[in-house]
KOLMITOR-192821 format. One record per residue: residue number from 1; x, y, z of N, C-alpha, C in turn. Coordinates in pm, whole numbers, padded with zeros to 5 digits. Layout:
REM residues N
+-----+--------+--------+--------+--------+---------+--------+--------+--------+--------+
| num |  neast | nnorth |    nup | caeast | canorth |   caup |  ceast | cnorth |    cup |
+-----+--------+--------+--------+--------+---------+--------+--------+--------+--------+
| NUM |      X |      Y |      Z |      X |       Y |      Z |      X |      Y |      Z |
...
+-----+--------+--------+--------+--------+---------+--------+--------+--------+--------+
This chain:
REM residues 87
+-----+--------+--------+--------+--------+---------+--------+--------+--------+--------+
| num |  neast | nnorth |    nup | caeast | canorth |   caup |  ceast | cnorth |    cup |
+-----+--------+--------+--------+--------+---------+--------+--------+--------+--------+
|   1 | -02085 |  00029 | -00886 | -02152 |   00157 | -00900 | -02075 |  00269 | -00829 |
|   2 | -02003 |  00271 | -00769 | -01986 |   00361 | -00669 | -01855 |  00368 | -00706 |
|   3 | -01743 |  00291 | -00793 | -01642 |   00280 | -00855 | -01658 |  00408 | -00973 |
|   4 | -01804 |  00419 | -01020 | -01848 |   00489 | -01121 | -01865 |  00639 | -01136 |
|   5 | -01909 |  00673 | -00963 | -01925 |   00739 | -00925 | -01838 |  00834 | -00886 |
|   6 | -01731 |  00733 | -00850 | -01576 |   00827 | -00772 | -01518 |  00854 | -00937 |
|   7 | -01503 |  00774 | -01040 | -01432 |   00840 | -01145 | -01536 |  00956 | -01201 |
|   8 | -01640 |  00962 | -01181 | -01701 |   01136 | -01256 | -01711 |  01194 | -01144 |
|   9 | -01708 |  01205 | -01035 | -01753 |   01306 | -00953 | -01619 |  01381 | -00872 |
|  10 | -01537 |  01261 | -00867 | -01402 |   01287 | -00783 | -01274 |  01329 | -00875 |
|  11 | -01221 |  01461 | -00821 | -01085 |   01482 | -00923 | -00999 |  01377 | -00848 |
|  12 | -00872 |  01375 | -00966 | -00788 |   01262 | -00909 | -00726 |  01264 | -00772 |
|  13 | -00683 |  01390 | -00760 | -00657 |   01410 | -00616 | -00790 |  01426 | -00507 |
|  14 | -00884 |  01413 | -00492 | -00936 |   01336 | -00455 | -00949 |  01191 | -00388 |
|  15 | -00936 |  01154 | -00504 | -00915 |   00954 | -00525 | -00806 |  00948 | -00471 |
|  16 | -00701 |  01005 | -00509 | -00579 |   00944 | -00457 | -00591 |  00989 | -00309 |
|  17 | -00633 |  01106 | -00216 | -00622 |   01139 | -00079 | -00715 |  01007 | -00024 |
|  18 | -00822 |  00981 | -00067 | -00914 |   00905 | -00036 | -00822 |  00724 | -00012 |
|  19 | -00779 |  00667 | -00111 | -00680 |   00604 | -00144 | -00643 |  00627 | -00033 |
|  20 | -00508 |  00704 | -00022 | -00391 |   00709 |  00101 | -00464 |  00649 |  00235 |
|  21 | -00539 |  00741 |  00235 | -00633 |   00727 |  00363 | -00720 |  00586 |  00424 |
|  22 | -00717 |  00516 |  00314 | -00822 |   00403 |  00318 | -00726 |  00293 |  00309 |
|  23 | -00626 |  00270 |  00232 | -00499 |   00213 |  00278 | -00354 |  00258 |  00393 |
|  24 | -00361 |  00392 |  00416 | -00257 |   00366 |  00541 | -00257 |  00302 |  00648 |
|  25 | -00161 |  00253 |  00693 | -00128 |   00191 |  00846 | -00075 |  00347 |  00900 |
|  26 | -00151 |  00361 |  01039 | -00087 |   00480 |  01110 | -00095 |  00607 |  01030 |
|  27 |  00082 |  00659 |  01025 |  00070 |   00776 |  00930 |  00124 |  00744 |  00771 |
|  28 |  00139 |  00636 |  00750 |  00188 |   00577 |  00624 |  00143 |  00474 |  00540 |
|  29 |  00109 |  00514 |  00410 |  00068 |   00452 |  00307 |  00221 |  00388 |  00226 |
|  30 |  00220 |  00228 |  00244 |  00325 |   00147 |  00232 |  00279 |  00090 |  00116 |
|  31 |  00356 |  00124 |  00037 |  00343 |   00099 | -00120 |  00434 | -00040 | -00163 |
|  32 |  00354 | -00149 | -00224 |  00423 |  -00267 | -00200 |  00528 | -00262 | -00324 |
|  33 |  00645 | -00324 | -00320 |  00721 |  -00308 | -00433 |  00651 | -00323 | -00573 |
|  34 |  00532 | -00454 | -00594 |  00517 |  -00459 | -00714 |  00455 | -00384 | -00744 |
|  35 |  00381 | -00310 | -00645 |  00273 |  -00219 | -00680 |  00322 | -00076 | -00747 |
|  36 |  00383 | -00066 | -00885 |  00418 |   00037 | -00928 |  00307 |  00150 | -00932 |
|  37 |  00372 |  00280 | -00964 |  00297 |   00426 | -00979 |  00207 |  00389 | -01115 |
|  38 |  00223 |  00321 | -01203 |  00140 |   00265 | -01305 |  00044 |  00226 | -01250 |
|  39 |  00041 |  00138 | -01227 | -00097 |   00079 | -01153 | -00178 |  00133 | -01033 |
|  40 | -00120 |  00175 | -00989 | -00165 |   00294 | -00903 | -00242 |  00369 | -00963 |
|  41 | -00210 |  00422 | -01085 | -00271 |   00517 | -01161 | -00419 |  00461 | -01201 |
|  42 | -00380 |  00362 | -01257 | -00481 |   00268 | -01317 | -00606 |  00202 | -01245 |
|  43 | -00519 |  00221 | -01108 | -00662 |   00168 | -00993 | -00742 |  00269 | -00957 |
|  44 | -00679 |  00364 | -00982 | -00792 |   00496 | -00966 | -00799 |  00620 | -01092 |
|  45 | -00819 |  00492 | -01235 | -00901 |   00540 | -01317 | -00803 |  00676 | -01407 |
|  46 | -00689 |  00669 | -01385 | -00596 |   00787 | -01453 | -00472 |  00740 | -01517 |
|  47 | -00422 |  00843 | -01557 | -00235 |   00784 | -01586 | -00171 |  00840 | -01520 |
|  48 | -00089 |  00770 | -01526 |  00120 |   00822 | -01444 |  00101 |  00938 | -01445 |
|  49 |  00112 |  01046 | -01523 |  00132 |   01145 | -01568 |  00003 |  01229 | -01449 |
|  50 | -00090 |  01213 | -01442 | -00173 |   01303 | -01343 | -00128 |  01252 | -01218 |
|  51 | -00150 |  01123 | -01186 | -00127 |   01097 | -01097 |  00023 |  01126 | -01001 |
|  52 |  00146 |  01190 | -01075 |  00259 |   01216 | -01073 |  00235 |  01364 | -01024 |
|  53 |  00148 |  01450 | -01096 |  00073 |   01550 | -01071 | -00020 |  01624 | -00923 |
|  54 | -00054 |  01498 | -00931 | -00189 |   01502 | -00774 | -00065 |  01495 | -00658 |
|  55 |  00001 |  01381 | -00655 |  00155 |   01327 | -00600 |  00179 |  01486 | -00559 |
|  56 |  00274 |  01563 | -00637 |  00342 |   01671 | -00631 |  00280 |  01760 | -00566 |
|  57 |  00110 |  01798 | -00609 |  00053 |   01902 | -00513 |  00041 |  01874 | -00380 |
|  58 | -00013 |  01745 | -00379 | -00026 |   01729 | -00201 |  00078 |  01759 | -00123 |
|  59 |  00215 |  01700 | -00233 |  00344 |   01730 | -00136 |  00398 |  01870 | -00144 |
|  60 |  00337 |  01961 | -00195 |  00412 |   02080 | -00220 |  00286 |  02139 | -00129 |
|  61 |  00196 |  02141 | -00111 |  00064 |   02161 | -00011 |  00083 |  02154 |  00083 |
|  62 |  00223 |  02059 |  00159 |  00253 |   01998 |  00307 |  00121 |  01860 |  00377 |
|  63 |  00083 |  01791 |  00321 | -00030 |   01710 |  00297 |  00017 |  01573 |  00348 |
|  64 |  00144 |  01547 |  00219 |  00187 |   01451 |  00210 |  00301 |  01473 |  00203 |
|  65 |  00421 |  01351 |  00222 |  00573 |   01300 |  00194 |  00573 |  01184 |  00103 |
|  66 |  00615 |  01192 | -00033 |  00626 |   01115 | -00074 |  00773 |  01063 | -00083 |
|  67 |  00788 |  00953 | -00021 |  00918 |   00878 | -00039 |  00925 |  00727 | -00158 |
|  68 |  01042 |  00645 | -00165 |  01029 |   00545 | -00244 |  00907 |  00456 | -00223 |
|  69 |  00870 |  00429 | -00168 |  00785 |   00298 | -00147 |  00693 |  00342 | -00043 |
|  70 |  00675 |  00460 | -00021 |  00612 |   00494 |  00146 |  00592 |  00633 |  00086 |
|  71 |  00416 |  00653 |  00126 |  00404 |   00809 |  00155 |  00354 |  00834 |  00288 |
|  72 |  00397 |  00974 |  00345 |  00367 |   00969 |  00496 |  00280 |  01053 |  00484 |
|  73 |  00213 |  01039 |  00540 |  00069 |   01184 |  00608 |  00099 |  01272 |  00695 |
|  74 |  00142 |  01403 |  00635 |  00165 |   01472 |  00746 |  00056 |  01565 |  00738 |
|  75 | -00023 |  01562 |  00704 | -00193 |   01674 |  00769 | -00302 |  01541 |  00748 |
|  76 | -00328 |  01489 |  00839 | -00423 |   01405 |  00791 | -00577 |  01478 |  00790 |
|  77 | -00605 |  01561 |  00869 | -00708 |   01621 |  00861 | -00747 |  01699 |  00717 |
|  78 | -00613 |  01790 |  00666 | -00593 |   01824 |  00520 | -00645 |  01741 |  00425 |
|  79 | -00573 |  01568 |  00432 | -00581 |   01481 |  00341 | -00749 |  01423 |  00348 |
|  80 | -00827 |  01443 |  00452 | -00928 |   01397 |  00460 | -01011 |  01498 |  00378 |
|  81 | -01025 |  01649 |  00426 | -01113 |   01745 |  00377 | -01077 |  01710 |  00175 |
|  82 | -00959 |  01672 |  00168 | -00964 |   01679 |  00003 | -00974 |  01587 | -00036 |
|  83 | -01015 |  01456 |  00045 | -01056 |   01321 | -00036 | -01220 |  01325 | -00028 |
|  84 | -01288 |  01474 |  00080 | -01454 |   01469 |  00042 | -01491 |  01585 | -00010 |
|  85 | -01387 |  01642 | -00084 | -01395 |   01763 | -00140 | -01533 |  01785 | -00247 |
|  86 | -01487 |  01656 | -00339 | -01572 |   01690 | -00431 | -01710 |  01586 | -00420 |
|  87 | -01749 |  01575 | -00305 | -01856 |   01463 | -00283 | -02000 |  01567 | -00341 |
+-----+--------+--------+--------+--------+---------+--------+--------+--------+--------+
């Protein structure tokens, strides 16, 4: 239910800050090799293509660093207010 809830109520960036947040160690969300940006997408209900999207704003926002396999948190307080943005 509540899976249900985050795909109508939450924009993707949202989900994905929420995400980062609920999986990082420290200041970094460690992205396992198999775990491609596909599936990523797919675990929170979108495609590549937005999710490539949400990606770019946070990091152009100063939010996030996205590197190969690792995104870092650099406002975590930022990343929090926009993963309960749309509660």
């Amino acid at each position: 239910m509540s899976q249900v809830e985050d795909l109508s109520l939450r924009s993707v960036e949202a989900r994905l800050a929420r995400l980062i947040l609920e999986e990082a160690t420290g200041e970094s969300f460690i992205r396992q090799r198999w775990d491609t940006q596909a599936e990523m997408a797919a675990r929170l209900g979108t495609v590549l293509d937005v999710l490539n999207r949400a990606l770019r704003r946070l990091a152009a926002d100063g939010v996030i660093k996205v590197e190969r396999h690792r995104i870092l948190i650099l406002d975590q307080e930022q990343l929090a207010a926009i993963a309960d943005l749309d509660t």
